[in-house]
C-alpha positions in Angstrom: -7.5 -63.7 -31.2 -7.5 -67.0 -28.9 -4.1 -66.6 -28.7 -4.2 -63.2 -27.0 -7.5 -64.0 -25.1 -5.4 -66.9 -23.2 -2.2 -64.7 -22.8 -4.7 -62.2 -20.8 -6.2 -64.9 -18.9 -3.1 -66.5 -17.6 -1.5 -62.6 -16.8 -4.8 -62.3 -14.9 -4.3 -65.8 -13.1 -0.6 -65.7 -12.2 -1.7 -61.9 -11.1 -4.8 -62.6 -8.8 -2.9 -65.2 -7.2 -0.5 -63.5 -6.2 -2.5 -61.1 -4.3 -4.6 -63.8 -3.2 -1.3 -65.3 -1.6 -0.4 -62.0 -0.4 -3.5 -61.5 1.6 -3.2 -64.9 3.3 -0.3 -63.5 5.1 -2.3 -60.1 5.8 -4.9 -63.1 7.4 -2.1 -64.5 10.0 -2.0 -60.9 11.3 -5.7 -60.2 11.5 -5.9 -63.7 13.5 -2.8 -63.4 15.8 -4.7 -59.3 16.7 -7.4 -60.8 17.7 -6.3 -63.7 19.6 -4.7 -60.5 21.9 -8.3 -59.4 22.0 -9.8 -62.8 22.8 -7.3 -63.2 25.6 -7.2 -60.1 27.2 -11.4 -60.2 27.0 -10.9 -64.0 29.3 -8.4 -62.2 31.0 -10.9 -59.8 32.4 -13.7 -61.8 32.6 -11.7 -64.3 34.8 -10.7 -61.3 37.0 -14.3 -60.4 37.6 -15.8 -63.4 38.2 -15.1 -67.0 39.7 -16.1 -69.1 36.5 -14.2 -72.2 35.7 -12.1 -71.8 32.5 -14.3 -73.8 30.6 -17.3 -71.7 31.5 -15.4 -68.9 30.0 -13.9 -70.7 27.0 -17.7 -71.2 25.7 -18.4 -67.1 26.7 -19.6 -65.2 23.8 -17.5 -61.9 22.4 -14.9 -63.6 21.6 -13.4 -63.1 17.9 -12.0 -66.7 17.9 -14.9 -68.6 19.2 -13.9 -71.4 17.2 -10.7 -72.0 18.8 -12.4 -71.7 22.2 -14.9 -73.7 22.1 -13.0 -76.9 20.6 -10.9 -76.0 23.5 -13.4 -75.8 25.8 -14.6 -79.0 24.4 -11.9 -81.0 23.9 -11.0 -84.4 24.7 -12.0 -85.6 28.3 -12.1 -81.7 29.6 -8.3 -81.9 29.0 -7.4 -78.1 27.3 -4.2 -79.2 26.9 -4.9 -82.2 24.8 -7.7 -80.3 23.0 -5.2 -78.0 21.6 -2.8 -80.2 20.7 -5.4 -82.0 18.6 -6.8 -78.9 16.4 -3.0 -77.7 16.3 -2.2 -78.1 13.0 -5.2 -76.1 11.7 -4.5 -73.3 13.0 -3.4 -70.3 10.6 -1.0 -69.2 12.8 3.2 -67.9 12.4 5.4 -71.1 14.4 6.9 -68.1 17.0 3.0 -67.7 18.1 2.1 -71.1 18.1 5.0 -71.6 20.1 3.5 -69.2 22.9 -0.2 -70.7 22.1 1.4 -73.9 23.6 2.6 -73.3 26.6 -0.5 -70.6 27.4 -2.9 -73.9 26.5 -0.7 -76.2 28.6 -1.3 -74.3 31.8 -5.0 -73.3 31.0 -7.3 -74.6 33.4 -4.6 -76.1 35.3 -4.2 -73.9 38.5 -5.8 -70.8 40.5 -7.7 -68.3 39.3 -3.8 -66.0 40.4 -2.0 -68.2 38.3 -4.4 -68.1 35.4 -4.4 -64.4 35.4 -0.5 -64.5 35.6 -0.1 -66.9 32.8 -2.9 -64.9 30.8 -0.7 -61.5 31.4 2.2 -63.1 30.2 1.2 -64.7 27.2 -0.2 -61.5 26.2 3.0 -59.4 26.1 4.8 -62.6 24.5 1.9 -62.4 22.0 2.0 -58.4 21.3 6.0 -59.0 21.0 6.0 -61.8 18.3 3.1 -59.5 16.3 5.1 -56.5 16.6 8.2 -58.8 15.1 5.7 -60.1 12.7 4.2 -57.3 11.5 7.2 -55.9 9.2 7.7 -59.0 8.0 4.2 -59.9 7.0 3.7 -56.9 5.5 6.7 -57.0 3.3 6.4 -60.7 2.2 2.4 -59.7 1.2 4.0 -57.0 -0.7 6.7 -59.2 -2.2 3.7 -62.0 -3.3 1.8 -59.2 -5.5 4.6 -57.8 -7.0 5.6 -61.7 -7.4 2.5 -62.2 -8.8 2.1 -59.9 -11.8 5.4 -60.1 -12.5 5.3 -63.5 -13.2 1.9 -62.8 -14.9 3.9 -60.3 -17.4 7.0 -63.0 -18.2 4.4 -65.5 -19.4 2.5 -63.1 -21.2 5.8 -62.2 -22.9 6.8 -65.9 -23.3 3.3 -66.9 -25.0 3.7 -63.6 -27.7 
């Protein structure tokens, strides 16, 4: 009976953690979507109104207010540097970290034309890479759960 109860538990296991793996990629999506949103939402704020960049890294709205506001607070007012530092927390595909680098090297570094310029283009670099990503994402999420109760089932048939 102990036997059967742990063959059960480890299908379960090897199952959940699949899916749990799969919707970590579903999560990279969620957070590249609304990094579009956050950015086109400073986008249009900067276009309305003459507010330095930091004033409008610290705005509220914004899904990501995490990422803007260690931005906005970052080392010595540098954005730049800021980013660099919380970097390699970020839950984020390499082709859109990538973009996020050069959008945070030239944040806060020129006129409010220039800002709007660099904000338009990092936007339809961003809505590229997710439209590339998507698929992909999808796919590999897909390929996790199936992954994962398949592997569930082989050691459940192994332990019998």
């Amino acid at each position: 009976m102990i036997k059967y109860l742990c063959i059960a538990i480890l299908f379960f296991v090897c199952a959940f953690g699949g899916i749990r793996f799969s919707k970590s990629r579903l999560v990279i999506l969620e957070k590249t979507e609304s990094l579009i949103y956050d950015i086109k939402l400073m986008r249009d704020r900067l276009a309305y109104s003459a507010a330095p960049v930091r004033t409008l890294l610290c705005g509220n709205g914004y899904k990501n207010s995490d990422i803007w506001g260690l931005a906005a607070h970052g080392v010595s007012g540098n954005v730049s540097a800021a980013w660099k530092q919380m970097r390699s927390e970020m839950c984020f595909d390499a082709s859109v970290l990538l973009i996020l680098d050069d959008f945070f090297e030239t944040l806060g570094a020129s006129g409010m034309e220039n800002q709007l310029k660099n904000m338009d283009m990092t936007l339809k670099r961003l809505e590229e890479a997710l439209k590339l990503l998507e698929p992909a994402m999808k796919q590999k999420a897909k390929l996790y759960r199936s992954l994962g109760v398949l592997l569930g089932f082989a050691v459940s048939i192994l332990m019998l």
